[in-house]
C-alpha positions as CSV (number, residue, x, y, z in Angstrom):
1,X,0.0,0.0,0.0
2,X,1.2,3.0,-0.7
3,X,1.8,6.0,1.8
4,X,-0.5,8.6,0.2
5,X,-3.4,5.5,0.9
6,X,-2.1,4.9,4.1
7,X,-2.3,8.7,4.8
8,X,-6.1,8.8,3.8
9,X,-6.7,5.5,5.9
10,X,-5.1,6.9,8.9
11,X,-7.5,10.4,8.2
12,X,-10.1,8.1,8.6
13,X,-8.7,7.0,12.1
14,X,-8.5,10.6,13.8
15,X,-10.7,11.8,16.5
16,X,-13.7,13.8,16.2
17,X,-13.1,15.4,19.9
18,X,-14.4,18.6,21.9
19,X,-15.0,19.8,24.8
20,X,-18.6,21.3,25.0
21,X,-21.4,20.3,23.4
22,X,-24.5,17.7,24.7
23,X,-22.6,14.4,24.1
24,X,-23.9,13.3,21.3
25,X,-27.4,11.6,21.2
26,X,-26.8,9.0,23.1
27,X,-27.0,9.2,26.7
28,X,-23.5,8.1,28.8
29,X,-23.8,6.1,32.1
30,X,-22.1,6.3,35.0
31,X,-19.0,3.1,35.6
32,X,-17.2,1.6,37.6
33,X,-13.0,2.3,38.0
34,X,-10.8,0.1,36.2
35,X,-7.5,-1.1,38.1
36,X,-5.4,0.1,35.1
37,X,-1.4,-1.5,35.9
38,X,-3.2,-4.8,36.4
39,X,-4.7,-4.7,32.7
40,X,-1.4,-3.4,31.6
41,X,0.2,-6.4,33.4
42,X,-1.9,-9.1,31.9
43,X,-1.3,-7.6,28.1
44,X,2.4,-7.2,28.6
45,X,2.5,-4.9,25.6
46,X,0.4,-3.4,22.7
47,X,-1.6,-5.5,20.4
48,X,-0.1,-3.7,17.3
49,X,-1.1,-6.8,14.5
50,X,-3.2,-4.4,13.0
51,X,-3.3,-0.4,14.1
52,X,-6.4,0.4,11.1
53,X,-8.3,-2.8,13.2
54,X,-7.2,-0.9,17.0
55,X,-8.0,2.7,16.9
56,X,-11.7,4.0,16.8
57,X,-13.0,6.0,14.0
58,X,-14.7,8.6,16.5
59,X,-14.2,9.8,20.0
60,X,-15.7,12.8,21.9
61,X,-14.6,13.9,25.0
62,X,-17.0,16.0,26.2
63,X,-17.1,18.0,29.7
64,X,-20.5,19.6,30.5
65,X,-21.3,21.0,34.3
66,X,-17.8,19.4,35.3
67,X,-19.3,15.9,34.2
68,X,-16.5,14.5,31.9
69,X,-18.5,12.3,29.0
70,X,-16.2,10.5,27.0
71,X,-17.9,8.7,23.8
72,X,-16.5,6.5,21.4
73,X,-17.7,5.2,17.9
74,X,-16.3,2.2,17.1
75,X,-17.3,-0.5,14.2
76,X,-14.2,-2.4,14.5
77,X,-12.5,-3.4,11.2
78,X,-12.5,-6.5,11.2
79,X,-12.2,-9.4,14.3
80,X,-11.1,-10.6,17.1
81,X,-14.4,-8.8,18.8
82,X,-14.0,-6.2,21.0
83,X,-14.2,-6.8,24.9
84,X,-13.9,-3.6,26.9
85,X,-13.0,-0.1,25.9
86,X,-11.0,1.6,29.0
87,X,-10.9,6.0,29.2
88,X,-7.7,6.6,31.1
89,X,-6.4,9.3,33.2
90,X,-2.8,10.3,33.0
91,X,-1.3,12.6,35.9
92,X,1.9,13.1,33.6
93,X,4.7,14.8,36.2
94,X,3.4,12.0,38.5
95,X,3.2,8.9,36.2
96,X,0.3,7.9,37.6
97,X,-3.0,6.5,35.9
98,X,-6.4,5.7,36.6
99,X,-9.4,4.2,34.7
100,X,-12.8,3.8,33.9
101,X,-14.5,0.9,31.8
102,X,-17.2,3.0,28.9
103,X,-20.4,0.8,28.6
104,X,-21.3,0.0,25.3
105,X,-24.8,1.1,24.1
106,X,-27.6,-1.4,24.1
107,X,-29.5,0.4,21.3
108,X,-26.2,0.9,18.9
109,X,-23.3,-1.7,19.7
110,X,-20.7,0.9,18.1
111,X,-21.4,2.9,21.1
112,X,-19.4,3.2,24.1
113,X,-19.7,6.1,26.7
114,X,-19.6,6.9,30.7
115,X,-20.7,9.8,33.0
116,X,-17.5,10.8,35.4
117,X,-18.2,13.6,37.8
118,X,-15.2,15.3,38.6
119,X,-15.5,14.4,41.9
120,X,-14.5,10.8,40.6
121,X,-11.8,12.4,38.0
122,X,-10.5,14.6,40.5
123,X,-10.9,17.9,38.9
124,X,-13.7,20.3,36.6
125,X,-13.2,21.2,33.0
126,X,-10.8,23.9,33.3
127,X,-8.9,22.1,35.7
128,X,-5.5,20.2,36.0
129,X,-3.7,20.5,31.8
130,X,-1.2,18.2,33.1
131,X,-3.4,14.9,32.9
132,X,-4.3,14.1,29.8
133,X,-6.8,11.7,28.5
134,X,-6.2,8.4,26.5
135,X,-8.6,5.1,25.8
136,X,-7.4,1.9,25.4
137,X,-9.3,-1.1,23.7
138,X,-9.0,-4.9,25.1
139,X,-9.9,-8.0,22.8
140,X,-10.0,-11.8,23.9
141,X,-6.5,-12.9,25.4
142,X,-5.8,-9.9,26.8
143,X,-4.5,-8.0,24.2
144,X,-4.7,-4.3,24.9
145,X,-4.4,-1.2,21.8
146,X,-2.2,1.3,21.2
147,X,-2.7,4.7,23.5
148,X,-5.6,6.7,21.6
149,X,-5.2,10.0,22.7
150,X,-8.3,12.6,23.6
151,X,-7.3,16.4,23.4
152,X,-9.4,19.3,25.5
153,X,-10.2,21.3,23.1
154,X,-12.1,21.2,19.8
155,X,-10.5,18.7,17.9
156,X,-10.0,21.6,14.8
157,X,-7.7,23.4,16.9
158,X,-5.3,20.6,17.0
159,X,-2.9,18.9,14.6
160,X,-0.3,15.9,15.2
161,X,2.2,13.9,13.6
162,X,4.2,10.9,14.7
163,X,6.9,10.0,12.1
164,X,9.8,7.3,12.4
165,X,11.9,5.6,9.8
166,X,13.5,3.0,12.0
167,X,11.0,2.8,14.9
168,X,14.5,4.0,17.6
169,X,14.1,7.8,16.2
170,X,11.0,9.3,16.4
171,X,10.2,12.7,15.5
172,X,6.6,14.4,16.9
173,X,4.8,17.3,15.7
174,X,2.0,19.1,17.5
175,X,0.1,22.5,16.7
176,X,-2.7,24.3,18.7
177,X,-4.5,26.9,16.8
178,X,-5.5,29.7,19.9
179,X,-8.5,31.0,18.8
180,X,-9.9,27.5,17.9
181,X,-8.8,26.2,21.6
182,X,-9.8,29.7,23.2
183,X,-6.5,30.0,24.6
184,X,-3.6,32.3,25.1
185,X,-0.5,31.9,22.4
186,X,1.3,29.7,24.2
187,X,5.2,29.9,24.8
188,X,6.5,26.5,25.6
189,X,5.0,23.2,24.7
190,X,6.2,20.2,27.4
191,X,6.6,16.4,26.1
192,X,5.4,13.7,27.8
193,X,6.3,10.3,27.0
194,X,5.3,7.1,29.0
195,X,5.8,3.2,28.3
196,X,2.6,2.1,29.8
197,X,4.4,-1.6,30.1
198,X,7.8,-1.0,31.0
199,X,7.3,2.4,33.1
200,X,10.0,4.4,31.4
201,X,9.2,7.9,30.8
202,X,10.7,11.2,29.1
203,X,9.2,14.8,29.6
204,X,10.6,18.0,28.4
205,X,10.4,21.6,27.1
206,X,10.4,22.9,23.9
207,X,9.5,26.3,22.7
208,X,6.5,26.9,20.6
209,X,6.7,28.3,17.1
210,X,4.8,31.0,16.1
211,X,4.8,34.6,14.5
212,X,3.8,36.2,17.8
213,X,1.0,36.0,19.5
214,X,-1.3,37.7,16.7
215,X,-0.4,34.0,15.1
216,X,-3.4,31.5,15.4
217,X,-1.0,28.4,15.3
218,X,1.4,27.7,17.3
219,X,3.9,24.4,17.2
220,X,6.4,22.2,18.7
221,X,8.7,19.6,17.1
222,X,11.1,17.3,19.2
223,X,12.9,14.3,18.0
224,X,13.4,11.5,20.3
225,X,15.7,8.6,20.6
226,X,14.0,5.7,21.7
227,X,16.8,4.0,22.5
228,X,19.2,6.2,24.1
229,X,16.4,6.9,26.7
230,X,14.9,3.1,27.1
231,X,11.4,3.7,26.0
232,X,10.7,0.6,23.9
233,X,8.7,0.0,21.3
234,X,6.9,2.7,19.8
235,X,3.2,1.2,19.9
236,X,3.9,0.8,23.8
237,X,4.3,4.8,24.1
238,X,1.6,7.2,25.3
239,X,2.2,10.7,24.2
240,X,0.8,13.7,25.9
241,X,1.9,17.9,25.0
242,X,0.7,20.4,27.5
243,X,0.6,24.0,26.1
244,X,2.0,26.5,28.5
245,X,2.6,30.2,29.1
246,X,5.0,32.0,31.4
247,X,4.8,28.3,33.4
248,X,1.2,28.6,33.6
249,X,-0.9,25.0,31.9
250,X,-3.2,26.3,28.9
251,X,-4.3,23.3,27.1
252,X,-2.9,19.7,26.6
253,X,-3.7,17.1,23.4
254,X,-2.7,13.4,23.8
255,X,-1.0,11.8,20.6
256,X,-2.2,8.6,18.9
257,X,0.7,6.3,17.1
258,X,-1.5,5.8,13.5
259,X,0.0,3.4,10.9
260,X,1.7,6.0,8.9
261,X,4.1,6.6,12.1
262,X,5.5,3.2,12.0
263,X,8.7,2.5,9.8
């Protein structure tokens, strides 16, 4: 296949995400935590056979009255079926992370939502930039998906790429356009990196660029090496950039690894 198809497959697999809105029309339901490190134990790594067949086509992350309503649309590709889908709750500067199973709709099986009250999440919707908000998927055997990444902002004022040629050095892109996100023009953009498997992680700084901050979009780039710093395999990596200003947390966006980022 070749990359210009694998480009338009992958377009196909990016979120539809926002925060605002109603939801959707299907009503989410309140669940139960999920003891994430034990799931995480049990996989032992990524189920990355098929990436097109593990990433969702839609996902909403919604926050409404400090009710966080995440929503996924998923008509899996093709098999194995699909067991449990898992919204996930990264502190980044502590490494820690906590979950919550989405219950899939009776009425539409592609449906999978919850209702978590941020005195269950631990914060409201302007709250706390440095946790970001990833899903995973679980199919029969314990097999587990790549990190799908959530962002807290319409998903228009966002962009993202994840490129490698070797699958050791792996260079990320990410963009916020301000007015989109209804945010300041941010000044720094920090990296975090986490092996959800393994542990390892890798956070830093990098300054935004812009054209001042009449400019709408505002970037980072960083190149990483994989294996000078331990992190392992690429489809075992969650990726989270929080947006800041004079030190201050504006926005963050959560990174998904597509099949054009793989060598």
């Amino acid at each position: 296949m070749n990359r210009s198809a694998l480009v338009g497959l992958a377009m196909v697999a990016l979120a539809a995400v926002s925060c605002g809105g109603d939801g959707g029309d299907h009503p989410p339901v309140e669940v139960a935590p999920v003891d994430v490190a034990e799931l995480l134990a049990r996989a032992g790594h990524s189920w990355d056979d098929d990436i097109l067949a593990s990433t969702p086509g839609i996902r909403d992350l919604v926050c409404k009255d400090d009710v966080w309503l995440p929503e996924v649309d998923w008509l899996p590709l093709r098999s194995p079926r699909l067991v449990r889908i898992v919204f996930v709750a990264w502190d980044m500067p502590a490494g820690t992370l906590r979950g919550w199973d989405l219950v899939r709709n009776a009425a539409d099986r592609r449906i999978w939502s919850a209702a978590l009250p941020a005195a269950e999440v631990g914060f409201g919707c302007d709250e706390r930039y440095t946790t970001g908000f990833f899903l995973l998927a679980s199919w029969p055997e314990d097999n587990v998906s790549v990190a799908v990444g959530f962002q807290r902002a319409d998903r228009d004022a966002f962009s993202e790429d994840i490129d490698s040629n070797d699958g050791v050095l792996v260079d990320y892109y990410a963009s916020v356009h301000v007015d989109k996100a209804n945010v300041p023009a941010p000044d720094t953009a920090t990296f975090y990196l986490k092996n959800l498997f393994t542990g390892a992680t890798f956070s830093t700084d990098v300054p935004t660029d812009g054209n001042g901050d009449d400019a709408p979009d505002h970037s980072a780039e960083l190149e990483v090496d994989y294996g000078e710093l331990g992190l392992g395999v690429m489809t075992d990596v969650v990726t989270c950039v929080v947006y800041k200003r004079d030190g201050a947390e504006l926005m963050n966006q959560c990174l998904t690894v597509l099949v054009t980022s793989l060598p």
